[in-house]
N, C-alpha and C positions, 0 to 999 in steps of 0.2 A: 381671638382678639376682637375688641370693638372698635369702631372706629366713627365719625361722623364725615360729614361732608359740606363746611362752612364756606364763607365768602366773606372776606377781609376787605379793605380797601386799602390802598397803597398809601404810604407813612407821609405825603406832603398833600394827600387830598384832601381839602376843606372839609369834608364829612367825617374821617378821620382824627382831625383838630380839635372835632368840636366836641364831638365824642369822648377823647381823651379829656379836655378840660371838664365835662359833665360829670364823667367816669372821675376823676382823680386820677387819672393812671393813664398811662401813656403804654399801649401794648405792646409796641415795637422794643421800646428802650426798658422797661417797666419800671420807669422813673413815675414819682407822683406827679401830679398836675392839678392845681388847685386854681378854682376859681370861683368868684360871688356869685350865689344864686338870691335873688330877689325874693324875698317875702321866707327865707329857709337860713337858720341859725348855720353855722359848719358845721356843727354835731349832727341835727339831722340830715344834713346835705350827706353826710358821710354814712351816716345809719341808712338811707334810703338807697343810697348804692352800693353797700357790701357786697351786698356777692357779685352782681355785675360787675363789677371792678375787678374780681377776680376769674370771672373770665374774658372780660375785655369784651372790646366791641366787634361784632360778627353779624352776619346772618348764617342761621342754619337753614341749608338745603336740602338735609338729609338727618334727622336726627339719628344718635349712636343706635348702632348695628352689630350686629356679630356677623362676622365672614367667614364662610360656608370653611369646611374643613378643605386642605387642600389646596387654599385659597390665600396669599400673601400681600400682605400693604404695597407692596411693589408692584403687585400686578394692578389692584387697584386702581394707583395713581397711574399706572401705562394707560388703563381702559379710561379712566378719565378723563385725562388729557388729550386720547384720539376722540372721544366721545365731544369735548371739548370744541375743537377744533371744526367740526361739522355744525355749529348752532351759529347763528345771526347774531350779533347785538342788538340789543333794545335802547332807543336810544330815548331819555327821560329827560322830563324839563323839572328837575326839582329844588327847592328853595327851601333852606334852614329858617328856621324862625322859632 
């Protein structure tokens, strides 16, 4: 099985909003989301984000993998989540524009 290892942002965070309206699509719901971009017709605005759109807004941490034989998406996400649990937050001062 493959599988990756991304980072979402939670569905009312400003970074998430904006992304959706950029995106057309809204990940969580996968409702459209339309909105004016400056100096870009709709058609291109829409041509330029095809495929991102269909995967929605992320970061990958881990691009896809295969998992060793033997080896199950449950265990995975157990080792993750204790892996998880053991790291600091980073805390950023970042500004949309």
């Amino acid at each position: 099985m493959r599988c990756a290892i991304t980072y979402v942002p939670p569905p009312d965070n400003p970074l998430t909003l904006k992304a959706a309206a950029w995106l057309g699509r809204d990940s969580y719901s996968g409702m459209p989301r339309r909105t004016e971009v400056e100096g870009l017709t709709s058609g291109d605005h829409s041509f330029l984000t095809a495929l991102p759109r269909r995967a929605g807004f992320h970061a990958t941490l881990k691009p896809p993998f295969a998992l060793e034989t033997g080896h199950s998406v449950h265990e995975l996400d157990r080792r993750l989540a204790e892996f998880s649990l053991g790291l600091t937050p980073v805390a950023l001062d970042l500004r949309m524009r």
